[in-house]
C-alpha positions in Angstrom: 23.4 -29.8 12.2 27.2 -30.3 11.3 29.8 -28.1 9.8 28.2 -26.9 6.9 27.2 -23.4 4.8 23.7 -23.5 4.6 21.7 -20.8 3.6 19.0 -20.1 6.4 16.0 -19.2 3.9 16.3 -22.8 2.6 16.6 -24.6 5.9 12.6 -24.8 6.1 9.9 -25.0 3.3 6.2 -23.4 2.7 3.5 -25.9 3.5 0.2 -24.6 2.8 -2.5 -24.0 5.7 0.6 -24.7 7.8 3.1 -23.7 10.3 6.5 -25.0 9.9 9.4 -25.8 12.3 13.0 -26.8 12.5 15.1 -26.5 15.5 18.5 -25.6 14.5 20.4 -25.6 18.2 18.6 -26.8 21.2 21.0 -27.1 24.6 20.5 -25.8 28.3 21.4 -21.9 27.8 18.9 -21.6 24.7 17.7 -22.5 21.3 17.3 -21.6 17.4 14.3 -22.8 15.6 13.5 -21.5 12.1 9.6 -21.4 11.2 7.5 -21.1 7.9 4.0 -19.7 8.5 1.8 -20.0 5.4 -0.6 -16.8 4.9 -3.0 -16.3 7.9 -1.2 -18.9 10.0 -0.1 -17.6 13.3 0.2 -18.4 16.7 -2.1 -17.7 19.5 -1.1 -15.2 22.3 1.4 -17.1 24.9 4.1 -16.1 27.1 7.8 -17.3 27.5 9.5 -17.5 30.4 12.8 -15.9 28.7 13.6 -13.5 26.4 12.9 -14.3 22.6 14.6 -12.5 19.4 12.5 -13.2 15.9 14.3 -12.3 12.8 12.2 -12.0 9.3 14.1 -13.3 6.9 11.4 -13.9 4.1 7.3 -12.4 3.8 5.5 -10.3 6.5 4.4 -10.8 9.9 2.0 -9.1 12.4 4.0 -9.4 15.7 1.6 -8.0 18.9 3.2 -8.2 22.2 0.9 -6.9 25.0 -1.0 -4.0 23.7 1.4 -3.2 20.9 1.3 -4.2 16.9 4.2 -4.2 14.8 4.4 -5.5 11.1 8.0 -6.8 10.4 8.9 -7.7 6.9 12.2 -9.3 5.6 15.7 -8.0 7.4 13.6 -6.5 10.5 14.0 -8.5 14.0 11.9 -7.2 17.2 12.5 -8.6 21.0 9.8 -10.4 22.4 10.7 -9.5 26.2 9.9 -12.4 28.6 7.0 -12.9 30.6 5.0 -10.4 27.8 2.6 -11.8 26.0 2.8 -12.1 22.9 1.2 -13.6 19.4 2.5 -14.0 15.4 0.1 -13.9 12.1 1.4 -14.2 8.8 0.3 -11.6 6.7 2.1 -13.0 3.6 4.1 -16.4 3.5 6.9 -15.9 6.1 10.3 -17.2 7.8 11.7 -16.6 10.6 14.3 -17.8 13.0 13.3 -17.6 17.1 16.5 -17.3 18.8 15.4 -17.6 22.9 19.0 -17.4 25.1 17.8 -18.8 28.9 20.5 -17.9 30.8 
């Protein structure tokens, strides 16, 4: 992505009994990927090797990392700490942007 204003809700689109993704930075010391999870999408639970930051921007999501549940909606972010495992469901439509810094 060059210099440009872009507004981040836009950057990805709604497909329906799908997930979404578009990596936004990518290099050695981390990433950016926005995602759109339809309704009752998710992913299964998995584990990173770094830390991982997950920003709501649009809908709610059902967050669980280890034995914990959080619902986040729009303007919430929670840390997924690394080597925790962790798995999303969309409980509406949702976006969100994964930031994951590896160094």
């Amino acid at each position: 992505m060059s210099e440009q204003v872009t507004k981040l809700i836009d950057t990805v689109n709604y497909q329906e009994k799908s997930i979404v993704s578009k990596t936004i930075i990518d290099k050695k010391s981390g990433n950016m990927t926005l995602f759109a999870f339809d309704e009752g999408q998710g992913l299964s639970e998995h584990t990173a090797p770094f830390d991982a930051l997950v920003y709501i921007f649009d809908g709610k999501a059902e967050i669980k990392i280890s034995n914990s549940v959080y619902h986040l909606k729009n303007g919430e972010m929670i840390l997924m700490p690394a080597k925790k495992p962790h798995a999303l469901k969309a409980l509406s439509k949702f976006k969100m942007m994964l930031v994951m810094i590896k160094s």
